[in-house]
PAZAPA-4460 file (N, C-alpha, C; in steps of 0.05 Angstrom, whole numbers, plus 32768, in hexadecimal, padded with zeros to 4 digits):
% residues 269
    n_x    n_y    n_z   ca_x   ca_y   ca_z    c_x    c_y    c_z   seq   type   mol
   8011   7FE8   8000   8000   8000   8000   8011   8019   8000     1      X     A
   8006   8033   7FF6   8013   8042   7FF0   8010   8059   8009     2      X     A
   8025   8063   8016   801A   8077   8026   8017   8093   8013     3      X     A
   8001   80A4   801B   7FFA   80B9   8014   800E   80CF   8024     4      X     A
   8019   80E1   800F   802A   80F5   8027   8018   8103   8023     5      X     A
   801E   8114   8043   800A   8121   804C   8015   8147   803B     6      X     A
   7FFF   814C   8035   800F   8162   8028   800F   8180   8043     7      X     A
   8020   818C   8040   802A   81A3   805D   801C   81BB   8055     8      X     A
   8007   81C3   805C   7FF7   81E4   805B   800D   81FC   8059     9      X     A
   8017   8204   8051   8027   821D   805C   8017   8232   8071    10      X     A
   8022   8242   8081   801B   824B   8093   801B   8263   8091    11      X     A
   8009   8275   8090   8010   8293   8087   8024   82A8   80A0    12      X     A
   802D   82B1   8094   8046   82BA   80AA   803B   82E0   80B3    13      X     A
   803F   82E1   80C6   8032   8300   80D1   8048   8314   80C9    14      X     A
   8033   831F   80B5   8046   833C   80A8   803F   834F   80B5    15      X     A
   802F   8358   80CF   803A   8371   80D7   8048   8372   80F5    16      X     A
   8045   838F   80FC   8064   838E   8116   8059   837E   812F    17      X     A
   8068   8372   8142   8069   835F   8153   8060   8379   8168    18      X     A
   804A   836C   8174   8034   8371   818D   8040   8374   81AA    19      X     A
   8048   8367   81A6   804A   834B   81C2   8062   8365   81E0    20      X     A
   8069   8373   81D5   806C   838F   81E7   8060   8397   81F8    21      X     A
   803F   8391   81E7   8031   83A7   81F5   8020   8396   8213    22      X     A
   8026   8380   821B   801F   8376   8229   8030   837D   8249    23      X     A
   8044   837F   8234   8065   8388   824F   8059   839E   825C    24      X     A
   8053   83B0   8247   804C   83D2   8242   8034   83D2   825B    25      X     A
   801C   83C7   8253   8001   83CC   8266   8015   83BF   8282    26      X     A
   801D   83AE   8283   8020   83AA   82A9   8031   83BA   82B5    27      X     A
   8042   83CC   82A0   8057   83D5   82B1   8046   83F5   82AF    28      X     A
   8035   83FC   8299   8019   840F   82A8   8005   840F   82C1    29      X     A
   7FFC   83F1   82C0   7FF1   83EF   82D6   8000   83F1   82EC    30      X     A
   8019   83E2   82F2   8026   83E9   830F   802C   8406   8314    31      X     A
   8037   840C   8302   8035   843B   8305   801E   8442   8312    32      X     A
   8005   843F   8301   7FEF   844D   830A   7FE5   8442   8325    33      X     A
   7FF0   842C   8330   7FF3   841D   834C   8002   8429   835C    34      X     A
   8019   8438   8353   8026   843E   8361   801D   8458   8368    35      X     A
   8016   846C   835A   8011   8489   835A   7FF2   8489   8372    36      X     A
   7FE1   8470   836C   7FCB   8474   837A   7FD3   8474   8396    37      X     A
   7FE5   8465   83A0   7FF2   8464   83BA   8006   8479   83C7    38      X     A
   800C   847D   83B0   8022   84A4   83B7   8008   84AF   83BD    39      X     A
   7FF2   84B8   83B0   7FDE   84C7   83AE   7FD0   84C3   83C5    40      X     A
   7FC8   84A8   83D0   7FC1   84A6   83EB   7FD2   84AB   8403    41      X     A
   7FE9   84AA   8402   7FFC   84B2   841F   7FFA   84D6   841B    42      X     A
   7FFB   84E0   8409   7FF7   84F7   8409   7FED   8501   841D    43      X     A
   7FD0   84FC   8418   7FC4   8500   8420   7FB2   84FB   843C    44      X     A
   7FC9   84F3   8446   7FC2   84E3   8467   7FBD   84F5   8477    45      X     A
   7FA3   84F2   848E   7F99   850D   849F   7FB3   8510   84B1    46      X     A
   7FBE   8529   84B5   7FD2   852E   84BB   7FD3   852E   84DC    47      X     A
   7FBD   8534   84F1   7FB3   8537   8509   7FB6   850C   8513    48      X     A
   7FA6   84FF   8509   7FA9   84E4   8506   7FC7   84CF   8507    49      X     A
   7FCD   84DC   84F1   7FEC   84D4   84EF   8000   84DE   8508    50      X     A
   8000   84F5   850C   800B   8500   8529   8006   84F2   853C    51      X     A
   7FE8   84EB   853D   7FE5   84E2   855A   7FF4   84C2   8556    52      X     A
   7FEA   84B9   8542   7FF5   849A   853C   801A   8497   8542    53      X     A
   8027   84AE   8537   8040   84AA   853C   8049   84AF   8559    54      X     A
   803A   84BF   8566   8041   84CA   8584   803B   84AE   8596    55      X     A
   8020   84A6   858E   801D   847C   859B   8034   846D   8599    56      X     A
   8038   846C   857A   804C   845A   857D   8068   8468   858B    57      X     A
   8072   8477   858C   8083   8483   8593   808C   847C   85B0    58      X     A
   8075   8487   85C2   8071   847E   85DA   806D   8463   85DB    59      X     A
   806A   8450   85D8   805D   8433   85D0   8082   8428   85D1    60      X     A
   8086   8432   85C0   80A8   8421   85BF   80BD   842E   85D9    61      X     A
   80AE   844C   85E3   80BD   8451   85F1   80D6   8468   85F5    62      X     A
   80CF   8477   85DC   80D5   848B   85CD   80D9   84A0   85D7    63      X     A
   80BF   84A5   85E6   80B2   84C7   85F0   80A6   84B5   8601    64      X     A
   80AA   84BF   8626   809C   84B7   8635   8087   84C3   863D    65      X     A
   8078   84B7   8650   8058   84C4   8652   8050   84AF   8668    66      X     A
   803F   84B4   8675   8041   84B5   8691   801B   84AF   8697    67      X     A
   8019   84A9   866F   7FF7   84A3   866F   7FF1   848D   8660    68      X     A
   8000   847E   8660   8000   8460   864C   7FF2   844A   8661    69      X     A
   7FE0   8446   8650   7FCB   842B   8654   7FE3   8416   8651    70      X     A
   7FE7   8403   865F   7FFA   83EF   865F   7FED   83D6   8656    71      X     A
   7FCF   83DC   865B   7FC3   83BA   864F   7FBC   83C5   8634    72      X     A
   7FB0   83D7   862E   7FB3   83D3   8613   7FC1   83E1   85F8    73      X     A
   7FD6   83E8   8605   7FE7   83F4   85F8   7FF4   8411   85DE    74      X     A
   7FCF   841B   85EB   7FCC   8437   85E4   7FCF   844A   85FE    75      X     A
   7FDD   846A   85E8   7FD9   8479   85FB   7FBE   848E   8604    76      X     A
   7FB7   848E   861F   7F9F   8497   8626   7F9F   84AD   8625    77      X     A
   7F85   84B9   861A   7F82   84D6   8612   7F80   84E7   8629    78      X     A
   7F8D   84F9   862A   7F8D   850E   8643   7F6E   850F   864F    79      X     A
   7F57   851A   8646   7F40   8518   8651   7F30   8501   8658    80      X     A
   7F3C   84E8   8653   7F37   84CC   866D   7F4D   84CC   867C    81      X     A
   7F60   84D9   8682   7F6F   84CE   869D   7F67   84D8   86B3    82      X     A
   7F61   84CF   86CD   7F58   84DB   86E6   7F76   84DB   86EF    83      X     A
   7F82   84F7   86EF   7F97   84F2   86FD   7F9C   84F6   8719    84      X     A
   7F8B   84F6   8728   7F8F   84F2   8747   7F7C   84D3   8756    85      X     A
   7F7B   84BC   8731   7F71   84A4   8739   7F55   849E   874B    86      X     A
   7F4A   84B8   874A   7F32   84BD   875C   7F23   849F   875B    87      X     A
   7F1B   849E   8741   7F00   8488   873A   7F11   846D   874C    88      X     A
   7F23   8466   8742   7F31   844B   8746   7F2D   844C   8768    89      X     A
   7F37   8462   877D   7F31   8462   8790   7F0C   8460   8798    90      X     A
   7F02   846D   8788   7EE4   846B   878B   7EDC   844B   878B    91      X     A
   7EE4   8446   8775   7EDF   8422   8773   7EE9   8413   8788    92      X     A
   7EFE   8412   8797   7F0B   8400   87AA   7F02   8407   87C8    93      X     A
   7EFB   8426   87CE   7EE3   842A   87E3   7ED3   841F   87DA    94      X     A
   7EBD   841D   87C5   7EA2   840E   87C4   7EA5   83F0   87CA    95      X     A
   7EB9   83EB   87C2   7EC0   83CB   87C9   7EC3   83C3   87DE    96      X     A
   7ED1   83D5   87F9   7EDA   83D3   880C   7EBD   83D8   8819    97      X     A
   7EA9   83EA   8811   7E92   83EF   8825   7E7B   83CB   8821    98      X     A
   7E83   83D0   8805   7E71   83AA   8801   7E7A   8394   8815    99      X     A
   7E98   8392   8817   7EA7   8381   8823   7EA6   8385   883A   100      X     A
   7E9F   839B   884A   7E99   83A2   8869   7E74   839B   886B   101      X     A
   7E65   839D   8860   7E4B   8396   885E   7E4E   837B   8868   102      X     A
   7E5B   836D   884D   7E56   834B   884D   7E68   8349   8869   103      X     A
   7E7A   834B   8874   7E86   834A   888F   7E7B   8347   88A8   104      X     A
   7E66   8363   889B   7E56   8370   88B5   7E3B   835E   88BD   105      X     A
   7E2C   835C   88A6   7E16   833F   88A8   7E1C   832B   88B2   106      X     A
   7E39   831B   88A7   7E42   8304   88B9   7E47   830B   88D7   107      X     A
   7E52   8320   88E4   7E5E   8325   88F8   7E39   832E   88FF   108      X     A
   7E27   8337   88FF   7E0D   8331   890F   7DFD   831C   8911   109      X     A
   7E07   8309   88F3   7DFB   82EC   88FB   7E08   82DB   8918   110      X     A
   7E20   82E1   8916   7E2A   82D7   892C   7E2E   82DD   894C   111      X     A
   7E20   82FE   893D   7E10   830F   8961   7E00   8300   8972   112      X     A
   7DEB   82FA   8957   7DD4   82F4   8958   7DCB   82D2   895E   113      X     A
   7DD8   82C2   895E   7DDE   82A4   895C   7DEA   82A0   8979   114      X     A
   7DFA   82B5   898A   7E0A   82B6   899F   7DF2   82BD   89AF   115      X     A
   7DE2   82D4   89AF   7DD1   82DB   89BC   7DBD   82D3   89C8   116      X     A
   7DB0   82BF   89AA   7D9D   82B1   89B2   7DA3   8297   89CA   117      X     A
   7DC1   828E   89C3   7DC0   8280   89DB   7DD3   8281   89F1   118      X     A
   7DD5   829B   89F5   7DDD   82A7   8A09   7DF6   82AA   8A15   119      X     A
   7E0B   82B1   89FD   7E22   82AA   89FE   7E2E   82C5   89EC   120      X     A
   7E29   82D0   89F0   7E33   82EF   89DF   7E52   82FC   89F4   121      X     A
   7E4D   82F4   8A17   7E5F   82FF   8A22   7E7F   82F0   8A24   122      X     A
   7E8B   82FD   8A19   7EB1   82FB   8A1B   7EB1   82EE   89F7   123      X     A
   7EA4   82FA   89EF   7EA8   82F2   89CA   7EA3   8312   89C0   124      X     A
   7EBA   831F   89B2   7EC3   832E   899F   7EC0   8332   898B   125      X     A
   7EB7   8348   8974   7EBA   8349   8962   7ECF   8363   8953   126      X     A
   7ED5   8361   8943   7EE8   8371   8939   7EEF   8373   8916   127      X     A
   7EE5   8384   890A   7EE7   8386   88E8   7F03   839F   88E8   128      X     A
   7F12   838A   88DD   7F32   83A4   88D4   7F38   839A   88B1   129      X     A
   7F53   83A5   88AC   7F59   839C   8898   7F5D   8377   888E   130      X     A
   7F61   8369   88A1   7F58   8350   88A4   7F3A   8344   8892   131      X     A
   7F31   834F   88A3   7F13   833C   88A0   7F02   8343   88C0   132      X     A
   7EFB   832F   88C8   7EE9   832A   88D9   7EF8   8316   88F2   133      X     A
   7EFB   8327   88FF   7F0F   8318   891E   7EF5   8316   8938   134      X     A
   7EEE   82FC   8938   7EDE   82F5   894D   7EF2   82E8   8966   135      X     A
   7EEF   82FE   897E   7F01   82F3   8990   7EF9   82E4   89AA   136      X     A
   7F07   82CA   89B6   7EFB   82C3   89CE   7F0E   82CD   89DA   137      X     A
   7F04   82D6   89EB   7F17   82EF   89FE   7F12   82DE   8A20   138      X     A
   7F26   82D9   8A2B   7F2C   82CA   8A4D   7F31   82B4   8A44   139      X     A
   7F47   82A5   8A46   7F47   8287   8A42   7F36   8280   8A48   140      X     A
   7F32   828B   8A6D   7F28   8274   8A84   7F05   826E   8A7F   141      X     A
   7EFD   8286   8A63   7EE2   8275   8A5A   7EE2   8261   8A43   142      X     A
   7EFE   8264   8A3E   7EF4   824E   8A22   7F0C   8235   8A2D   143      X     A
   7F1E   823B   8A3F   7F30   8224   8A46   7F36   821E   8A63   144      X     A
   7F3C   8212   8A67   7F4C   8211   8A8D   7F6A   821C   8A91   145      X     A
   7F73   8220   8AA9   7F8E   8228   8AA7   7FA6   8218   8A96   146      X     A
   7FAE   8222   8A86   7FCC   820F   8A7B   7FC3   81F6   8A6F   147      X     A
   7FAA   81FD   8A60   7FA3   81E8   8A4F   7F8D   81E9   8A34   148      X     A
   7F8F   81DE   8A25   7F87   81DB   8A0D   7F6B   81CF   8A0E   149      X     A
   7F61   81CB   8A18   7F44   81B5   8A17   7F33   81CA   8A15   150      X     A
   7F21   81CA   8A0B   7F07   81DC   8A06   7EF5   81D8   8A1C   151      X     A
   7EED   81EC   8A27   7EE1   81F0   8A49   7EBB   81E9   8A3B   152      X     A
   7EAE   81DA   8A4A   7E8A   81DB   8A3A   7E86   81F2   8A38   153      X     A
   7E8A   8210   8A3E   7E89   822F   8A28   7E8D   8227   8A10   154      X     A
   7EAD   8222   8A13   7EB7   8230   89FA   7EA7   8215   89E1   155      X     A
   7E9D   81FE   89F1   7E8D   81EA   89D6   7E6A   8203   89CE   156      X     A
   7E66   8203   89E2   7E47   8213   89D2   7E5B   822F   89C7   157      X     A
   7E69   8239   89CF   7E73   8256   89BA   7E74   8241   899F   158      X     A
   7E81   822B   89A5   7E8F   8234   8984   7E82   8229   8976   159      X     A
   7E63   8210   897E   7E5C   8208   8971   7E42   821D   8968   160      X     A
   7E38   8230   8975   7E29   8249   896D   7E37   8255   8949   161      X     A
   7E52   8265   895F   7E61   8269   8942   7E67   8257   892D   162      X     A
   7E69   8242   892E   7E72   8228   8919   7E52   8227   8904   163      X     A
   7E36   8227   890E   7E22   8228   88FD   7E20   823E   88EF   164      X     A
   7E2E   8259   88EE   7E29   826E   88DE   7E42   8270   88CB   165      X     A
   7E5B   8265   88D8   7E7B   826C   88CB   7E7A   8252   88BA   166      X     A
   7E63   823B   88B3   7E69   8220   88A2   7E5C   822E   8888   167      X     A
   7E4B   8246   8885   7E3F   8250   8873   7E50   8264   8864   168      X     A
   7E68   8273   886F   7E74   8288   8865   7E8F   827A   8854   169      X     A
   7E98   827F   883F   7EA8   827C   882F   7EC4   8288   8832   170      X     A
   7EC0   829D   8842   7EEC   829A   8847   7EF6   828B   8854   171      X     A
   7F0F   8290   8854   7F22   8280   8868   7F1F   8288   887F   172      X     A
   7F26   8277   8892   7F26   827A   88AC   7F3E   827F   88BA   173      X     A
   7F48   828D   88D0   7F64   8284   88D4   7F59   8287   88F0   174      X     A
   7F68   8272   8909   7F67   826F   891F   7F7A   8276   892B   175      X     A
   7F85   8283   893F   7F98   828F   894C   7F97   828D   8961   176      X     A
   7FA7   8289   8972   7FB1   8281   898B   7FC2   8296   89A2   177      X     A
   7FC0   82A4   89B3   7FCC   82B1   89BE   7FCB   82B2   89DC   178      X     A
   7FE4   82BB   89E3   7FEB   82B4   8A02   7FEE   82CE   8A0F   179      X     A
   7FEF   82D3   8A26   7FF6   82F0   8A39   8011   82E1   8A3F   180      X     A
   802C   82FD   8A46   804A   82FE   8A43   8048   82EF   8A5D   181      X     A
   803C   82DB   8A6C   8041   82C9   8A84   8051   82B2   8A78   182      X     A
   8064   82AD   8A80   806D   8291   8A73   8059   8273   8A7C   183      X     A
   805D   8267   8A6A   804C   824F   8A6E   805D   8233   8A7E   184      X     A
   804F   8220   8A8A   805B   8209   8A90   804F   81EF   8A89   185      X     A
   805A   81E0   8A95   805D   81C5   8A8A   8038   81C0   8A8F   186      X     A
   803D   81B3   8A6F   803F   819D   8A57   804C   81B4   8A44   187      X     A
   8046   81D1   8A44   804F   81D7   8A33   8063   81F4   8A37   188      X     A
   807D   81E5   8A26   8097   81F5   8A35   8094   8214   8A25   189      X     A
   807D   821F   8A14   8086   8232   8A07   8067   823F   8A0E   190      X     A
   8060   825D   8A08   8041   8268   8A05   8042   825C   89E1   191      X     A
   8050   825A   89D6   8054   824C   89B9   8038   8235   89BE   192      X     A
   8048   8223   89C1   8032   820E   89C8   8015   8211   89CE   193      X     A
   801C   821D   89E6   8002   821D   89F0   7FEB   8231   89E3   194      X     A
   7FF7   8247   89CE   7FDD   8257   89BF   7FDB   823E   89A6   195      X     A
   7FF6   8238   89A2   7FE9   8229   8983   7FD4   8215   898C   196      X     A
   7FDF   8206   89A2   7FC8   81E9   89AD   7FB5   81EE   89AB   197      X     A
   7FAF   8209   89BD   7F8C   8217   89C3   7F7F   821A   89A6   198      X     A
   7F94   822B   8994   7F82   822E   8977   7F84   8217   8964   199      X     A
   7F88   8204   896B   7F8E   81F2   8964   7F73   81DD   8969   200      X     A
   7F69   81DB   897D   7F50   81D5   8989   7F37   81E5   8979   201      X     A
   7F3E   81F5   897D   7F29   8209   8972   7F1D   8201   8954   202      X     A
   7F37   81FC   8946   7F33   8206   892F   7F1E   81DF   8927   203      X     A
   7F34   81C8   893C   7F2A   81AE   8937   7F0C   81B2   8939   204      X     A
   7F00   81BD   8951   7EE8   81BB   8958   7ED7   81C4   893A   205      X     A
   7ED9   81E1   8935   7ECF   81EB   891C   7ED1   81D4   8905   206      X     A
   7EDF   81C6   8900   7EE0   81BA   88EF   7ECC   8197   88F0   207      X     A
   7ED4   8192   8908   7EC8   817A   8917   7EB0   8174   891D   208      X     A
   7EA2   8188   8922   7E8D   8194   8935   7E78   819F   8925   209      X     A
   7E81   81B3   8910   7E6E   81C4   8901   7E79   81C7   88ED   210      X     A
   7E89   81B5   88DC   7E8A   81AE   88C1   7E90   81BD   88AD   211      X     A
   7EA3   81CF   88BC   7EB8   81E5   88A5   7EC7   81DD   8897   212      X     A
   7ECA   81DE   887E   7EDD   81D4   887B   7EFC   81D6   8871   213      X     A
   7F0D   81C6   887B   7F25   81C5   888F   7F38   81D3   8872   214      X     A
   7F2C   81D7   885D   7F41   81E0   8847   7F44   8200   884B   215      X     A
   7F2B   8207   8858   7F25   8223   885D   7F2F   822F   8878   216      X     A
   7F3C   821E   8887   7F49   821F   88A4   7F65   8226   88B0   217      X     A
   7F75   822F   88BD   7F8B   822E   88C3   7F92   8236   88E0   218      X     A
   7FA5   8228   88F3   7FA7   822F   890D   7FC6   823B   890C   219      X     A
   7FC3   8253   891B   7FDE   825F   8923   7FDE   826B   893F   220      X     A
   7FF6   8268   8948   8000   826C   8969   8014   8281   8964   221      X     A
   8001   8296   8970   8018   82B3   8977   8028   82B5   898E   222      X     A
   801C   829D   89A0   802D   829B   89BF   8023   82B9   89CD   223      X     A
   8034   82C3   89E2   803B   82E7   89E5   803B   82FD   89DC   224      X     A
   803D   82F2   89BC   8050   8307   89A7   8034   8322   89A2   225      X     A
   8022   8326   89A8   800B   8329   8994   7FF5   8337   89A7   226      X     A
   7FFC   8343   89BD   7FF1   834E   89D3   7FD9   8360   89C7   227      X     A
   7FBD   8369   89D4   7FAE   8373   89D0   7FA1   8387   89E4   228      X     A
   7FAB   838B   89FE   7FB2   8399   8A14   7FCE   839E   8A1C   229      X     A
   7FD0   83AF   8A27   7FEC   83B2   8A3C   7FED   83AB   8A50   230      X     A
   8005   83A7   8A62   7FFF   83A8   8A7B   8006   838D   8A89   231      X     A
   8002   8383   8AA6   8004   836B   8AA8   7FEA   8363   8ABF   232      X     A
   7FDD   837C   8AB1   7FBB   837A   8AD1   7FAC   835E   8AC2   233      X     A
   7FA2   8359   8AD3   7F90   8339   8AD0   7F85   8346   8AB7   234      X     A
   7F70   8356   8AB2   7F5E   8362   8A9B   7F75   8366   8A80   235      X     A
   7F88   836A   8A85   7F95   8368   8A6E   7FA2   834D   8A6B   236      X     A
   7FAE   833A   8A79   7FBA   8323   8A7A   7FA0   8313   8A6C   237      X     A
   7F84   8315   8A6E   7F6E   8306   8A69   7F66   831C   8A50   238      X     A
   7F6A   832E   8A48   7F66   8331   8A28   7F85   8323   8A1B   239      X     A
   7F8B   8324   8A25   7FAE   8319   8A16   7FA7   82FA   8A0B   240      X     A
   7F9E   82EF   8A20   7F96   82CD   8A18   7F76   82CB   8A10   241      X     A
   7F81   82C6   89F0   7F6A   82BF   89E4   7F6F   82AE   89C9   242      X     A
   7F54   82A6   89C0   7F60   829E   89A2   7F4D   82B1   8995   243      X     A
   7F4C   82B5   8974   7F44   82C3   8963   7F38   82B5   8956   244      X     A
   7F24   82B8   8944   7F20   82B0   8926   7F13   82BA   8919   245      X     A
   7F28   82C1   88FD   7F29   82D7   88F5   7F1E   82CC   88D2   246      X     A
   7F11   82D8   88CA   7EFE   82D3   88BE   7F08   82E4   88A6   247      X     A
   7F1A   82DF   888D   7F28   82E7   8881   7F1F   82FA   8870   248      X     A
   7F21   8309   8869   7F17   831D   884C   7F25   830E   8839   249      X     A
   7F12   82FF   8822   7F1C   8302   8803   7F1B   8318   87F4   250      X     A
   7F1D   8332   87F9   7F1C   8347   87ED   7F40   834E   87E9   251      X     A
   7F46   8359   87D0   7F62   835E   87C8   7F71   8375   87E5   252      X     A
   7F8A   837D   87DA   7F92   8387   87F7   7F88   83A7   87F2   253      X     A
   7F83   83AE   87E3   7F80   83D3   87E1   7F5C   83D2   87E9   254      X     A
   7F51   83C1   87ED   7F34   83C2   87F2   7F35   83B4   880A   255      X     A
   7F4A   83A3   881D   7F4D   839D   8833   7F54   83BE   8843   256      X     A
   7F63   83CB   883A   7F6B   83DC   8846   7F5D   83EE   8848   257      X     A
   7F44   83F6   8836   7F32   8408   8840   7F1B   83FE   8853   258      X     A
   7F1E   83E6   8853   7F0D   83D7   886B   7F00   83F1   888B   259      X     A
   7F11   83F7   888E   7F16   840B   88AD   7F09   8425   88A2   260      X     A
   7F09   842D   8884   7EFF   8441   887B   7EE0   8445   887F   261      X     A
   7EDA   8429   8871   7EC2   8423   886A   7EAF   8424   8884   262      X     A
   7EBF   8417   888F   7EAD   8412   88B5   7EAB   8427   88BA   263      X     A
   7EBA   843F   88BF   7EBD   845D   88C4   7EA1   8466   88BB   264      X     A
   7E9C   8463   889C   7E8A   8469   8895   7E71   845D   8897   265      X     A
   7E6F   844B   88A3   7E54   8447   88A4   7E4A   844F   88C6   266      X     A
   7E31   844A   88C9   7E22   845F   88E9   7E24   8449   88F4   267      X     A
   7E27   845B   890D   7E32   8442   8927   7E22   842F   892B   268      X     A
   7E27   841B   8936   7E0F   8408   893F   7E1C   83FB   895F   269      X     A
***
């Protein structure tokens, strides 16, 4: 068989001038007129805006100091929000401190009031300072015997009075222990001992008795150290020996410290 050659078309060839420039041409137009639109916008930047923007950052790195920089969020504060004598901030931390003496103050009459009814209000203390709430048993010889730790039948109805109102309140507790500058004797060679033992009792009973609980507790012995009278007259030797329990403020320390403020301010009772 015969192959057929294939016969070849000729191709007509392009007689006029070559194009292919103008493609170069338009992009390197378009990026110009890209570029001029962006000259044309910085131009034109509000000039008041830009100042302030460079004076931020300026101060921001640390540049130009200023003495009005927001630290959490990393702008600087405009002169007509700064209180510069901190007024409000103090406003806020008194209001806190008068809330925090309220809620103090209600607990400290539930436990007036719980003592009263059964007839046990006399040689029990109360006291709101920067602390919290210091309920004091004041005379050993009602809540203990001489030179010893055992809880006297008083001091069980005190604490179990106080133990039904203090299982409801949510701070910490701290129990404290304290002695008058008499030295102590045997069983125990130190007033060390013998305040920690006493608050030590105390704090077991609360926990044992009326179901505080013991995460919210702590016993400490001031011994001597921690006097609350002068002197060495019986009436002061018997405010000297006592234990405390002190009924903690969770409130931060600048709203603990207006605590004394707050009481100031409210009418006597």
């Amino acid at each position: 068989m015969s192959v057929r050659a294939r016969r070849r078309v000729p191709q007509e060839e392009h007689s006029g001038p070559d194009e292919r420039w103008m493609a170069s041409y338009l992009d390197m137009v378009t990026v110009l007129m890209c570029m001029f639109i962006v000259l044309f916008a910085m131009s034109t930047v509000d000039q008041e805006k830009f100042e302030a923007l460079s004076a931020s950052l300026a101060t921001g790195f640390g540049q130009e100091p200023s003495d009005d920089v927001d630290a959490v969020t990393g702008v600087v504060v405009p002169p007509e929000l700064v209180d510069e004598d901190g007024d409000d901030f103090a406003d806020l931390d008194l209001a806190a401190a008068q809330t925090e003496f309220s809620e103090l103050s209600a607990l400290r009459e539930k436990l007036r009031r719980v003592l009263a009814d059964n007839g046990l209000e006399a040689d029990v203390t109360f006291t709101i300072d920067e602390r919290g709430l210091t309920i004091g048993l004041v005379s050993a010889e009602t809540f203990f015997t001489t030179n010893s730790t055992a809880l006297s039948p008083t001091a069980v109805l005190v604490l179990d009075a106080l133990g039904s109102v203090l299982v409801t309140a949510p701070n910490e507790i701290s129990v404290e222990g304290h002695a008058d500058v008499r030295g102590s004797v045997a069983p125990y060679p130190t007033n060390w001992e013998l305040s920690a033992g006493r608050s030590t009792q105390v704090l077991r009973h609360l926990v044992e008795s009326s179901g505080l609980p013991p995460s919210h507790l702590k016993s400490v012995g001031f011994g001597d150290t921690r006097p609350i009278a002068a002197g060495n007259s019986s009436e002061a030797l018997a405010q000297n020996r006592r234990v405390d329990i002190v009924v903690l403020s969770d409130a931060n320390e600048e709203v603990r410290a207006l605590l004394p403020e707050a009481q100031a301010a409210q009418p006597s009772s």
